[in-house]
N, C-alpha and C positions, 0 to 999 in steps of 0.2 A: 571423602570426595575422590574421585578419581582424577588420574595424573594423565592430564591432557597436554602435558608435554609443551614445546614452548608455540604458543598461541598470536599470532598475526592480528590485530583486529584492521580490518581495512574499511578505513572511513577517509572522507573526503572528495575524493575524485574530479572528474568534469562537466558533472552532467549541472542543469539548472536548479538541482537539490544540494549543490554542495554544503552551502551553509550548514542548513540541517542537518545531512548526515554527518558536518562537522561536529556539531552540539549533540546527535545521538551517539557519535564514536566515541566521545569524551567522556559520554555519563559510563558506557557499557567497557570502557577501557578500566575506568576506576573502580566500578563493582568487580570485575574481575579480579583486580591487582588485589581490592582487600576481600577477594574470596582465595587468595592464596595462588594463583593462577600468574603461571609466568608470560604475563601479556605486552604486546608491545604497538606501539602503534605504526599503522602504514599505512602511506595514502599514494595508490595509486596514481597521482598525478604525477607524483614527484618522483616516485621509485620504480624500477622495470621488476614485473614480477618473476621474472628468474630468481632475483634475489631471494623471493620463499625459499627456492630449493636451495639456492647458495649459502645462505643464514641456518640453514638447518629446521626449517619453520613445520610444525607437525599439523598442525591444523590453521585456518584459516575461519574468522567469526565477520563476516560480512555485514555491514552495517552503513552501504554505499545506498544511496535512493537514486532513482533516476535513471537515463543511461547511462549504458557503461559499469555497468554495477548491479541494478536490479535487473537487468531486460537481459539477462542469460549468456551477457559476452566476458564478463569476472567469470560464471562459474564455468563455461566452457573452458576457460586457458586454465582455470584450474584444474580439471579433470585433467589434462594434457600432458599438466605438470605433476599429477599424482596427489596435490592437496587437498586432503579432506575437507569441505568446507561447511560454513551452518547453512541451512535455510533447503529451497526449491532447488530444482536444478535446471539444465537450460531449458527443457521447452515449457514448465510451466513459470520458469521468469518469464522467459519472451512473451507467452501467452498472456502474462498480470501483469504486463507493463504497456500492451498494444489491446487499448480497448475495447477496440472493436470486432478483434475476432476473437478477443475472450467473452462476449458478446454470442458471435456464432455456434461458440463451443455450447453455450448455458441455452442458446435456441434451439439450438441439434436438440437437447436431452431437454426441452420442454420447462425448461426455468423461465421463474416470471423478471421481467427487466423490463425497464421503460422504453418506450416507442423510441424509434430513433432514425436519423437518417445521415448520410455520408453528405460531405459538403464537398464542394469545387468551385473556382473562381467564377463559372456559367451557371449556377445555380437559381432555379426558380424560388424567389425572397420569398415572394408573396402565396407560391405551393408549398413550401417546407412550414411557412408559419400557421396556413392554413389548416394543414392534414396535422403536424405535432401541438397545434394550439399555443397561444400566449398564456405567461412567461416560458421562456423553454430558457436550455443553456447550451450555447457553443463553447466546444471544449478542443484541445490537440492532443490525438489518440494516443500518444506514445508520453504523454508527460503526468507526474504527480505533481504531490501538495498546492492542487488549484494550479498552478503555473499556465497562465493563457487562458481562463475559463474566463467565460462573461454570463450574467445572468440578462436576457433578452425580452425586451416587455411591448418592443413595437418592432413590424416588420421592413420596417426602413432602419430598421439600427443591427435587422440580421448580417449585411455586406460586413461593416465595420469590423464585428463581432468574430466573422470568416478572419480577416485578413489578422486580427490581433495573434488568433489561434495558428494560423499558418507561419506564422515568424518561428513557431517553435517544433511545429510538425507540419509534413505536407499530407498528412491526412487529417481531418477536421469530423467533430462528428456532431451533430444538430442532436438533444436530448431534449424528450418529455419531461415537463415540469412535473414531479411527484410532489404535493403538498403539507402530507401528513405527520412529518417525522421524519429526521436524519437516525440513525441506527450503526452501531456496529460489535461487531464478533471477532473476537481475539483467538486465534487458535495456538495451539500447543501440544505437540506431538499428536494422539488422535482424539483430546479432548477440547472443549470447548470451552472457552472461559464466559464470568455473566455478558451479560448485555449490557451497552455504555450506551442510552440516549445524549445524543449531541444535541444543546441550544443553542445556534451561532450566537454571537454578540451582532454581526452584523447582518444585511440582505439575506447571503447563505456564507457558508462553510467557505468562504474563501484563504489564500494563503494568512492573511494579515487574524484570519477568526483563529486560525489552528497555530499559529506560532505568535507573536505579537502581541495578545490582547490577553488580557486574564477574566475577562467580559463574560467567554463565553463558557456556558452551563455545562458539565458533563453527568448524567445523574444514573449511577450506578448503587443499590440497584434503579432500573429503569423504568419501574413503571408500568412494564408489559406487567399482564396476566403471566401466571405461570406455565400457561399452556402455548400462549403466544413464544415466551423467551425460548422454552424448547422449541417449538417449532424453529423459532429465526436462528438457533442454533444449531440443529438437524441441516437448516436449507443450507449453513454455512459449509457445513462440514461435506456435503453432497457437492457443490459449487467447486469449492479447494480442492477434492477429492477428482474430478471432473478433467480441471487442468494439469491434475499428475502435481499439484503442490505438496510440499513435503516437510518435516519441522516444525514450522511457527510459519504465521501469516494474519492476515487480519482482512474480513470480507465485509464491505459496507453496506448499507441496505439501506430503500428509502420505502416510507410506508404512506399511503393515501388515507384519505379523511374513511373511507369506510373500512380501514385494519387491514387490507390488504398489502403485501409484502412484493418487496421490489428489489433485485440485487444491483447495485450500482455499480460493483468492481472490485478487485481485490489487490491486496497489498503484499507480492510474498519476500520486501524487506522494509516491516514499519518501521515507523519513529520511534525512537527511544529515548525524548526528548523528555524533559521534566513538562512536557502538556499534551506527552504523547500517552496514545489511548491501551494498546496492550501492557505497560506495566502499570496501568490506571487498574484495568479489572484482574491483573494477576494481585493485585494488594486487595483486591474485592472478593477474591477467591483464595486469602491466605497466602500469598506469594511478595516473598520482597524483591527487591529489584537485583538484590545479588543473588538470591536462590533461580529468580526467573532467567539471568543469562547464560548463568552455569545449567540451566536443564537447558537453555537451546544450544550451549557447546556439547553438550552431550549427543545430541541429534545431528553432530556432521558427519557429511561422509562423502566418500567420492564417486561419480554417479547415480 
């Protein structure tokens, strides 16, 4: 194994993922330590990142969710500061963190994504429910792990649904209901891991389906054909490729009753939780959880 010198894991932070990336910083601190790997923990809330440089810190392994962490302002002050770090770099954090013009980017180049519309406090309820059809979901553009989403089944419940989302961003985004299958694609340097079908346990894929419940289904392999799985692993890898992602990342996809494919968004710092989905299909593709962190410290770097 190569000598990656002494290693930062920086989890925590401030964004409304903290818990999470508390519990994915912990899991990816510990494979490290017993992969031999001089790691230590930091969590930007508590610590000014000079200290990288002052501690002597040679790389940095990012495992912050949310802002401040994923949306490309960690990896900027690191570039600054000269620390090589894991994962994307700033603009296609900022890009995989802000849904909606990662959105425009995958419209530019003709990827398929669900109908969608921007929201504002003047917003026509009863045009937006009309043109994007019932159930839709209102979500805030700039947040993960479900954080402010609502699933929308009548258009008197769309206002509500605006203002839950707007507490956490002030852009909102109204989203076509896809019915067929939740999806997703674990990447890893420029390969593609299997396909993980998600079962919610609940409605959809809300926060309490992906962290809290042991309810909900993950079924790897998936199901797909095998011409389907390459495909939605092609579309990933074109998608990540798209916003300049870089590393490891993980792109979700929702699929309709006639097998048609939908990208929902991408993640370029998942969860590394024990219910989280990339070291779910890296064990699906031979990969244990210490071999899987140690190949994404291999892929830091600075700019």
């Amino acid at each position: 194994m190569a000598d990656f010198g002494k290693v930062a894991v920086m989890f925590g932070g401030k964004s409304a993922e903290r818990e999470v990336s508390l519990n994915s910083g912990a899991a990816v601190l510990d494979a490290l330590m017993k992969s031999g790997v001089d790691a230590h923990a930091f969590d930007p809330a508590y610590r000014n990142l000079q200290e990288l440089v002052d501690e002597n810190f040679d790389r940095a392994f990012i495992v912050l969710h949310g802002r401040y962490g994923e949306d490309g302002t960690v990896q900027g002050a690191l570039e600054l500061l000269g620390v090589p770090y894991t994962g994307s770099g700033v603009m296609a954090s900022a890009l995989g963190m802000d849904k909606w013009r990662c959105k425009l980017v995958w419209q530019a180049a003709n990827l398929p994504i669900p109908d969608y519309q921007l929201l504002d406090e003047g917003s026509d309820w009863d045009g937006v429910s009309s043109r994007l059809g019932m159930p839709l979901f209102v979500k805030p553009a700039n947040e993960g792990s479900s954080v402010g989403i609502s699933k929308v089944c009548a258009a008197d419940a769309l206002k509500e649904a605006y203002f839950k989302a707007v507490k956490h961003d002030n852009l909102v985004l109204a989203e076509q209901y896809v019915g067929g299958g939740e999806y997703t694609v674990a990447l890893l340097g420029d390969h593609a891991l299997p396909v993980i079908k998600i079962e919610p346990a609940n409605d959809f894929y809300d926060y309490e389906a992906k962290y809290l419940t042991d309810k909900t289904a993950y079924l790897c392999p998936s199901g797909l054909s095998p011409e389907q799985e390459t495909e939605m692993q092609m579309l990933a890898k074109k998608a990540f490729a798209l916003i300049g992602g870089q590393g490891w990342g993980r792109v979700d996809f929702l699929m309709d009753e006639a097998g048609r494919m939908y990208l929902l968004e991408v993640n370029t710092t998942p969860g590394m939780t024990d219910h989280s989905l990339v070291p779910m299909a890296a064990r699906q593709a031979g990969i244990s959880f210490e071999q899987l962190v140690v190949r994404i410290l291999e892929f830091a770097h600075v700019g």
